[in-house]
VEXFI-370824 format. One record per residue (C-alpha): z, y, x. Coordinates in steps of 0.001 Angstrom, whole numbers, plus 524288, in hexadecimal, padded with zeros to 5 digits. Example, Ala and Ser with C-alpha at 12.3 -4.5 7.8 and 13.67 -1.06 7.14 Angstrom:
81E787EE6C8300C 81BE47FBDC83566 
This chain:
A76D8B72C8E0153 A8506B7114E0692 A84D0B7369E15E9 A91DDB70F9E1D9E A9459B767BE2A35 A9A4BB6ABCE32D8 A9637B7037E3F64 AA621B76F7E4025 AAA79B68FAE3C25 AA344B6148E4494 AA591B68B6E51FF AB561B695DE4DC4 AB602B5A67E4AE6 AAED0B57E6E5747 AB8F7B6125E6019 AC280B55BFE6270 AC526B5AACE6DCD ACDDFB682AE7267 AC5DDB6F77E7A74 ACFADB70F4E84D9 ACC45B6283E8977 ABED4B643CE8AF3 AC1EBB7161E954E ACDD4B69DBE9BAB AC2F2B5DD7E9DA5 AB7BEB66E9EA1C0 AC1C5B6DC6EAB13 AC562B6201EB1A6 AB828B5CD2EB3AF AB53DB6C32EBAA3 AC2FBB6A6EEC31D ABE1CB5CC6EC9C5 AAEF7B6149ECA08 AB3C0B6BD4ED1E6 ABD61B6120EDA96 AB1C7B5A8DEDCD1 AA827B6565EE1BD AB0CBB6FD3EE762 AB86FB6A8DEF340 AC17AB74CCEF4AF AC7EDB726BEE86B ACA08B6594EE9CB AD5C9B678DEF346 ADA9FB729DEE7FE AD776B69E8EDBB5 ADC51B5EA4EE058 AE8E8B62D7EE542 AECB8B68F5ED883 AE8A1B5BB9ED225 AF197B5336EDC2B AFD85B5C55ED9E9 AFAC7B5AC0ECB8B AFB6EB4D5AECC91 B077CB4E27ED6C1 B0FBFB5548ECF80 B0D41B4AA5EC2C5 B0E1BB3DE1ECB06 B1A9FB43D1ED1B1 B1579B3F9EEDF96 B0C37B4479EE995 AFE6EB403CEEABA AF407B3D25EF625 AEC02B48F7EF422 AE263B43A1EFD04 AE24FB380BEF4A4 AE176B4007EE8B6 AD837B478AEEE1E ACCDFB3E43EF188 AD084B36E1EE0E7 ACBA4B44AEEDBE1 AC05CB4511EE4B9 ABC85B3844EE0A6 ABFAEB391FED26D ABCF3B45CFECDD9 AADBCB4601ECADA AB18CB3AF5EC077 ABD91B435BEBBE1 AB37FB5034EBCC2 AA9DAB47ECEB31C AB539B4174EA96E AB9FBB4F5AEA68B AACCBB5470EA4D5 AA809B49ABE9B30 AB581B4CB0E91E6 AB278B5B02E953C AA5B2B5721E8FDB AA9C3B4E61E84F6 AB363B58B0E7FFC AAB1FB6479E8335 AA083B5EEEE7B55 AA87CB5C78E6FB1 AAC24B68DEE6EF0 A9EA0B6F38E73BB A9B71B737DE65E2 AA6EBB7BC5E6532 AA280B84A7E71B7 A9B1BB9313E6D43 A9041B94CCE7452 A970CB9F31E7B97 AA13CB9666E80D6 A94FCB8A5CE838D A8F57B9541E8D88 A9D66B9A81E93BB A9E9EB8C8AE96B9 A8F27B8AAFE9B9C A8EBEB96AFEA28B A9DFDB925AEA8F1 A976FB8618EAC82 A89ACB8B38EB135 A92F4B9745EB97B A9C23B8BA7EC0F9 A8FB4B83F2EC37A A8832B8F80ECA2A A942DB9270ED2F2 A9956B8699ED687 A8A21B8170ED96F A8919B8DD2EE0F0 A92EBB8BA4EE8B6 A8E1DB7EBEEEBDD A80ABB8435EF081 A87B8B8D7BEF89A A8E99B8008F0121 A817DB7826EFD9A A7907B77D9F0B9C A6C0CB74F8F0B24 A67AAB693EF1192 A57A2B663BF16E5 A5013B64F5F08F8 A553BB709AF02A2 A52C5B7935F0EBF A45E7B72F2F1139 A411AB787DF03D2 A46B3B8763F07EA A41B2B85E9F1467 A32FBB8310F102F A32B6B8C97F050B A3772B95CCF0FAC A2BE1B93DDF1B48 A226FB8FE8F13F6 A1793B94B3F0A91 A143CB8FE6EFB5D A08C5B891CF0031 A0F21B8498F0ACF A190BB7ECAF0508 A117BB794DEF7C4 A0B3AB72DDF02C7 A1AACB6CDEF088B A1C71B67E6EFB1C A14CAB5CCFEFDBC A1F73B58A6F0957 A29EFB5E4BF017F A28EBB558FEF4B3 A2D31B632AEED48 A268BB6DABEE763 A22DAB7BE1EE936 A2B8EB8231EDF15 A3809B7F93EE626 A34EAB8483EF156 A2E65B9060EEAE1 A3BD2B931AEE4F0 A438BB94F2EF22D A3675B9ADAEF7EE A3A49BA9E8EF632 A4774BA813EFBB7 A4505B9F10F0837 A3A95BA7C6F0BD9 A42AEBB58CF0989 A4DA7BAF53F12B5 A5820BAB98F08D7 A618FBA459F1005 A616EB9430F0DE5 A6D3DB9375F01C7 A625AB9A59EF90C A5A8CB8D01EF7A2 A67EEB881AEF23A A6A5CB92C2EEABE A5DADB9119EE376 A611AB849CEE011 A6EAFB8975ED96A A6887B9500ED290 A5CD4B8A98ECC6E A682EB807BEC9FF A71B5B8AF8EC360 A670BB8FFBEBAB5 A62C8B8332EB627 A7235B7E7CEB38D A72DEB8BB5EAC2F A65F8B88D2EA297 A6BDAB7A09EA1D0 A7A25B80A0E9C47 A7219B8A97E931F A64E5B828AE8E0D A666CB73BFE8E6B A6950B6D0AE82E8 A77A0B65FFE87B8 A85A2B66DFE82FD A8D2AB70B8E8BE1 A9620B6696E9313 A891BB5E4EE9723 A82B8B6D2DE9C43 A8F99B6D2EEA26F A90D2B627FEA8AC A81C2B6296EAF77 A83B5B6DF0EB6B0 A8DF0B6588EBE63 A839DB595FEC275 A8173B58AAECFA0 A7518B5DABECE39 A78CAB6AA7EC8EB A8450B6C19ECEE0 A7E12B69C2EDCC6 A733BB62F8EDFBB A690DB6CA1ED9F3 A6FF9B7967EDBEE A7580B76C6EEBBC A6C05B6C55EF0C5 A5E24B74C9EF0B3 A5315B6F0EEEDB5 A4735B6DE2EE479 A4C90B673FED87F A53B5B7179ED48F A482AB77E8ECECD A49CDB6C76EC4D7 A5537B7067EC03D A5166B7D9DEB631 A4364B7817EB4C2 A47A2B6B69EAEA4 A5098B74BDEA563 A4714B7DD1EA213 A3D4DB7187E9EA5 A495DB6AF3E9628 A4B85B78D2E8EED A3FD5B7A9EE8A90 A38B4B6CFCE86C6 A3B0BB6C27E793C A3449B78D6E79CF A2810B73B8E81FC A1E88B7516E7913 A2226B8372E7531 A22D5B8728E83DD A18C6B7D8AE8C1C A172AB85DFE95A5 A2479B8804E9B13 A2622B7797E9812 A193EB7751EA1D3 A1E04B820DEADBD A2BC2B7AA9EABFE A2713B6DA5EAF3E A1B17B729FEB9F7 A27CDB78C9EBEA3 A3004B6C13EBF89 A2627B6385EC482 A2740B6D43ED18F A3495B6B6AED417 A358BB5B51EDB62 A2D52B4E74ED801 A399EB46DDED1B2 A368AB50C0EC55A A27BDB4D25EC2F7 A2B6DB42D3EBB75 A31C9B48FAEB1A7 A2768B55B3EB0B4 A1E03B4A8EEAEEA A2371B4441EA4A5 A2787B5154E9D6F A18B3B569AE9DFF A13C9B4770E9A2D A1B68B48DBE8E5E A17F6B57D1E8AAE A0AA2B5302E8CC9 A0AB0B4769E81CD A15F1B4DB7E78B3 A129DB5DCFE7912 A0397B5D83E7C95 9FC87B4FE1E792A A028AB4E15E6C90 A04FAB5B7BE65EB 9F8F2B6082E6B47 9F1E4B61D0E5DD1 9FD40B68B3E58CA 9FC15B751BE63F8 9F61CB7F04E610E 9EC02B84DFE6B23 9F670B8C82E73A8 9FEF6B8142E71A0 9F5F4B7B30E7700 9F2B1B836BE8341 A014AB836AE86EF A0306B7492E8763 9F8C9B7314E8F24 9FC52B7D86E9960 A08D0B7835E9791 A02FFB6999E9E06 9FB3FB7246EA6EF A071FB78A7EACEF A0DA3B6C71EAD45 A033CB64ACEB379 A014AB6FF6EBD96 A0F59B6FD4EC1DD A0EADB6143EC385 A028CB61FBECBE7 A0792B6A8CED40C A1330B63FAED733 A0B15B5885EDA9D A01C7B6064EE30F A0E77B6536EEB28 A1315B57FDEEE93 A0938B4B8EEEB4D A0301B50FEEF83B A0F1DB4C10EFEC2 A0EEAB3D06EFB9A A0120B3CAAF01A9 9FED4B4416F0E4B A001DB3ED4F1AB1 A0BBDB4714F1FC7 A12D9B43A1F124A A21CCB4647F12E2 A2664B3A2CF1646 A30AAB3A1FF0A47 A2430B39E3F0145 A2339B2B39F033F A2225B1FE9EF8DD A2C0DB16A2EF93B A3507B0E52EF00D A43D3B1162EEFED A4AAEB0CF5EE300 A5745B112EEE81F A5473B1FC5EE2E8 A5600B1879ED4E5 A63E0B190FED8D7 A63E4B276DEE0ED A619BB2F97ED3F4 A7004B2BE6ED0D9 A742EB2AC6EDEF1 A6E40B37D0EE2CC A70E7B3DC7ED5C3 A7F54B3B0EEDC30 A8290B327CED00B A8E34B2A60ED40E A8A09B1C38ED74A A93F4B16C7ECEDF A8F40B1C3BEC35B A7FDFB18CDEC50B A81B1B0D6BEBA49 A8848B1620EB201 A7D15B2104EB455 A71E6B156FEB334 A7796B10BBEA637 A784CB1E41E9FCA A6AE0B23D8EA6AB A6476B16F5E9FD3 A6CD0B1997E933B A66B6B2667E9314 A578DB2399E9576 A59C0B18F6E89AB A605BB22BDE7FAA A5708B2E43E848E A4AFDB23C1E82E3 A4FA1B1FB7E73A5 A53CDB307BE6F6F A4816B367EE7738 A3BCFB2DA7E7CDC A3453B3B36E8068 A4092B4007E8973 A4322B3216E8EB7 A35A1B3218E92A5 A38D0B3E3EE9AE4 A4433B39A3EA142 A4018B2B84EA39F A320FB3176EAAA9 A3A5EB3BD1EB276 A4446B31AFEB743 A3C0BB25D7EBABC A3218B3038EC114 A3E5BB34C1ECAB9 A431DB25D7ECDAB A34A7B21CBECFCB A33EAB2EE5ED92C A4055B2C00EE02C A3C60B1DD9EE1CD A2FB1B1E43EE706 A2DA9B29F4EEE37 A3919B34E6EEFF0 A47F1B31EEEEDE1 A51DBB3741EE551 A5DF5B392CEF1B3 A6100B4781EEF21 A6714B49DFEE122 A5D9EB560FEDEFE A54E0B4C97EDC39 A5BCFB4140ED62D A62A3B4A11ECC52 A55EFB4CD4EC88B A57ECB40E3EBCC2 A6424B493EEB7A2 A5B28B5543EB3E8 A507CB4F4BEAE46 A5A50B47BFEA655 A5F86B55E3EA2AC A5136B5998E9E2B A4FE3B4D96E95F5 A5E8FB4F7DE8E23 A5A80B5E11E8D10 A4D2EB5A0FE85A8 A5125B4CD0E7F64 A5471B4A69E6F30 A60B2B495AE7244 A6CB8B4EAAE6DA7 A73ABB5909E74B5 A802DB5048E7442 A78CCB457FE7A2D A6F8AB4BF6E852B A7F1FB5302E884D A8422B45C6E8B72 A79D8B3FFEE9292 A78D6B4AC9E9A84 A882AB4CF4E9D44 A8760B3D83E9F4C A7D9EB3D99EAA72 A83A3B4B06EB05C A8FF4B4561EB1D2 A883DB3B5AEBA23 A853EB4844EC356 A9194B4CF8EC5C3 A9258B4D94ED4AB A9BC8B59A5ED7DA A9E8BB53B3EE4F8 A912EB5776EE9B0 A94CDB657CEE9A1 AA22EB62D2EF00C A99F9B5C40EF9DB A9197B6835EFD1F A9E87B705DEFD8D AA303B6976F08A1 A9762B6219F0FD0 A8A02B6805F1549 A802AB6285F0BB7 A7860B63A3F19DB A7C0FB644AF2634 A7433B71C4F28EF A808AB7AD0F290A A865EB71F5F3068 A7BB8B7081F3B13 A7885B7FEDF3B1E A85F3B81C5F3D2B A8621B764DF49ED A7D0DB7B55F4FF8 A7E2AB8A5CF4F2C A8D49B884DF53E8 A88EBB7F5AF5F9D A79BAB8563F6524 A75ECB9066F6785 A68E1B9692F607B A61C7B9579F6D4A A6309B872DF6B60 A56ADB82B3F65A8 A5657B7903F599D A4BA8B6E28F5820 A4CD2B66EDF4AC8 A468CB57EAF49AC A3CCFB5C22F3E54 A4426B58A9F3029 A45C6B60EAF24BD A54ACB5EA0F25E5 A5485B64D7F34B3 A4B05B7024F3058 A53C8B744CF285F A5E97B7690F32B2 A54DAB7B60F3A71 A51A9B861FF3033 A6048B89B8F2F8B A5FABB89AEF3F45 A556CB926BF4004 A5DD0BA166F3F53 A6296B9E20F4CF8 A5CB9B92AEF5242 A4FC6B90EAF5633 A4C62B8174F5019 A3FD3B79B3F51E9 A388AB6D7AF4EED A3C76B62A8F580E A2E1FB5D27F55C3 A259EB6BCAF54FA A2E89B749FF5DD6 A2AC6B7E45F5139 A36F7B8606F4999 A3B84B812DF3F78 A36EBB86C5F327D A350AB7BDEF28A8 A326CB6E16F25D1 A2A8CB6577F2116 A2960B58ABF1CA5 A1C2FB5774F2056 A1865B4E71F2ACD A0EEFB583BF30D0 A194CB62D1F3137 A26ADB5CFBF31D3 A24F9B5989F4043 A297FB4B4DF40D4 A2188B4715F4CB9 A23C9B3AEBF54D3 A279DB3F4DF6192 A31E5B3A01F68E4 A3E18B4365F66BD A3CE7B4515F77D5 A2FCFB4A21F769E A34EFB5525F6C0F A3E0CB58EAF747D A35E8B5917F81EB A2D2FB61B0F776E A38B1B6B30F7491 A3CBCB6DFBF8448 A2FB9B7030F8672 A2DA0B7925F79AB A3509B84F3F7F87 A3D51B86D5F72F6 A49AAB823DF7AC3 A4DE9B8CD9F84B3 A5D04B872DF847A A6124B7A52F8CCB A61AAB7229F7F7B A5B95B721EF70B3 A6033B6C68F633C A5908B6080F5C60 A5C7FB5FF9F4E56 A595AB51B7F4971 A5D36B4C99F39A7 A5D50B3E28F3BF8 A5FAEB3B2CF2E52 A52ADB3F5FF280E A47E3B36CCF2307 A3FD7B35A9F2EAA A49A3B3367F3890 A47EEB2590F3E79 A4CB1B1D7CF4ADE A424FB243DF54DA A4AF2B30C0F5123 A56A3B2D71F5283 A54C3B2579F5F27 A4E72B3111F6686 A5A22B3966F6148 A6300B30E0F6550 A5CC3B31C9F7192 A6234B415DF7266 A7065B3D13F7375 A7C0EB4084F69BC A7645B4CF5F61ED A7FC7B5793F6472 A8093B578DF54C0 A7EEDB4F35F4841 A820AB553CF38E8 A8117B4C68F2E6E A824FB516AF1FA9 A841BB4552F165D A8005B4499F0773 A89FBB48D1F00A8 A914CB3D93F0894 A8961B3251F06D9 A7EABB324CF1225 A78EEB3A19F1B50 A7197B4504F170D A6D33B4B14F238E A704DB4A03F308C A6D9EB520FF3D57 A6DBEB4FDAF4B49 A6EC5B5B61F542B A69FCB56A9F635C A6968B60F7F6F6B A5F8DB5DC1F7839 A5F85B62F7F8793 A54F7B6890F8C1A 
């Protein structure tokens, strides 16, 4: 038998391209990422750019002008010279050692950890992610498997920042969690999935890597390394059933928009590795697969137990209504900050997708579809999609399916570098480098530099305004406008979060007569812009005069995010 080696051939005929392009395209892209998400050079890149262009047109330039063209344009320049980065880089992929595919991983993985670092370090936490340090920090496990019912999250979160609210690590560890679990599961992604380097490449710069799960705190990120772990070892889950079984228990503990998918994943280990093959076990075989569905089941249940509670008691959160809102169709691309000029481009290729995945792999299809239509269902009916944490959600189970899928490598690469390029946001880390994410520095800061800590605080019961009041609490003494009781923590429990009905003038005939106020005035800290707030409010406010203070911190520019009124009342 005559066997020729084309494998040298093949790779040479394919290298049409001189390497040299591929790192002048990639190093491009990098240069107006880093315009993009780093304001301070901006003024230093783009000047040297202008002059460039100055000293070839022969005449000088607006560089305001200029200026604001780059700002606009270079996200689209940022993805043009990744995809030729890509396109050449690919080409020439088979070429690479595997020494030089990690120098360039571990380059990638090393710029990701510092420059999302640094972003934590500017990120401030706003109301939800302190809520969750704040509880794991004053309250008990059973007291707060108990909360999850008003929550809507579950235990293991709030386990995980547990030991170090409670030891008195100062607030920037909850975001610093959320890095650390977000860098490890970028560096398994880089070293384990199944993905041509450029595509590993390219993820770690999504929005959602790059800085929604590592700065902005909360819950989901637990999704994150247990979806990876689950997508490394499935083709394995019959050799290991009872790490696929703690893996999933373990991910249906992390937020309801991911029951769906563990569902659909069990439903099918169920027919495909139990119900079918079962004469073929043999007795330990046997033992495992069904401890497997046991530990499976269990984890389910008691993620149920923790929150079903909550959609039936009588002081129910009030967010844990059922109502019909189709518009969060459209906020999984909106939130996921997909540009709105490109949703018929995304629709188009999202539904291109489902039909090639359903005609190559009906068992994976059947995973995604499930997972997806069990999130827009959610969203529609009962709890919205408005924070990307939670809309990005689609992206990663997506990831999980091109991980597992008969696919090619060269086709899950595309699809994936396709729908990351969707996800390249890097102005939402410029925006944390120069705006408050909330307005709690900024309100600290007001009113330590203007009272002194003899002024008492009293807080119109929210979990937004707990949360300063927490902050307030080293040198001010801050209470419940409607209990006269410190603050500690809050709930969103009608039977502890305090939101009676009495007329704002009989809380504050309540206060002078509490003896808390030994000074000629006190603070009332009022957030007219959350959910309960209606026109009774803000008439008996008004009512107060001009409040000696209002901060507003705006969604990344597009509404208001929160909003706080600071009134001084006379005694």
């Amino acid at each position: 038998m005559l066997i020729i080696n084309n494998s040298k051939a093949n790779t040479d005929r394919t290298c049409i391209f001189p390497r040299w392009i591929s790192i002048f395209c990639f190093i491009l892209s990098a240069l107006f990422f880093l315009y993009v998400s780093i304001p301070p050079l901006q003024c230093f890149f783009g000047e040297i750019i202008i002059n460039i262009a100055e000293s070839f047109v022969k005449r000088p330039l607006t560089h305001e002008v200029w200026h604001s063209r780059f700002l606009k344009w270079s996200t689209c320049i940022c993805c043009t010279a990744f995809i030729f980065a890509y396109i050449t880089g690919t080409i020439n992929e088979n070429k690479l050692t595997e020494t030089k595919k990690n120098i360039y991983k571990w380059s990638a993985f090393i710029f990701f950890s510092i420059f999302t670092f640094l972003t934590v370090l500017k990120h401030e936490p706003w109301g939800d992610e302190i809520q969750a340090w704040q509880l794991a920090k004053e309250y008990s496990i059973p007291r707060l498997l108990y909360e999850m019912r008003y929550e809507g999250h579950f235990l293991p979160w709030y386990l995980v920042l547990m030991p170090f609210a409670k030891l008195g690590f100062p607030l920037i560890t909850l975001n610093l969690i959320s890095w650390f679990i977000t860098a490890l599961s970028a560096l398994y992604f880089l070293l384990k999935s199944p993905f041509s380097l450029c595509s590993k490449i390219t993820l770690l710069f999504t929005n959602g890597f790059l800085y929604w799960y590592p700065a902005v705190s909360r819950c989901y990120v637990l999704i994150l390394p247990l979806l990876f772990l689950l997508a490394s070892i499935y083709k394995e889950r019959n050799s290991k059933p009872l790490i696929f079984g703690i893996l999933l228990a373990l991910l249906a503990n992390t937020h309801a928009y991911i029951e769906g998918f563990v569902g659909i994943v069990s439903l099918v280990f169920l027919i495909n590795d139990v119900i079918i093959p079962w004469k073929n076990y043999s007795s330990a075989e046997k033992k495992s697969h069904i401890l497997s569905l046991v530990i499976m089941a269990s984890g389910v249940i008691f993620a149920a137990v923790q929150v079903l509670p909550g959609l039936f008691i009588e002081d129910k959160n009030t967010f844990a209504e059922f109502e019909v809102n189709i518009r969060e169709l459209i906020n999984f691309l909106d939130s996921s900050n997909i540009r709105p000029k490109l949703w018929p481009v995304f629709i188009v290729l999202f539904t291109a997708f489902l039909i090639y995945l359903f005609v190559k792999d009906k068992k994976t299809f059947l995973i995604f579809f499930i997972s997806i239509a069990y999130m827009c269902i959610f969203a529609v009916f009962l709890y919205g999609t408005w924070i990307a944490n939670r809309a990005l959600l689609w992206f990663f189970v997506m990831i999980f399916v091109l991980w597992i899928a008969e696919l090619s490598i060269k086709i899950k690469s595309i699809v994936l570098l396709i729908f990351s390029l969707f996800l390249i946001s890097p102005g939402l880390n410029k925006f944390d480098f120069e705006n408050n994410f909330s307005v709690q520095t900024v309100l600290e800061k007001y009113i330590k530099d203007n009272y002194t800590p003899d002024i008492p605080v009293f807080i119109h019961t929210t979990n937004t305004t707990a949360a300063i009041g927490y902050s307030l609490q080293d040198k001010y003494s801050v209470y419940h406008m409607e209990t006269l009781l410190p603050v500690k923590v809050y709930s969103y429990s009608s039977r502890y979060n305090f939101h009676k009905d009495l007329e704002l003038s009989q809380y504050i005939n309540n206060i002078k007569n509490s003896g808390l106020v030994t000074t000629s005035y006190f603070l009332i800290l009022v957030n007219p812009s959350f959910a309960g707030w209606n026109e009774n409010f803000e008439r008996q406010f008004n009512e107060l005069g001009k409040p000696e203070e209002e901060i507003i911190s705006r969604y990344f520019d597009r509404f208001i995010f929160e909003k706080f009124l600071l009134y001084k009342v006379k005694i």
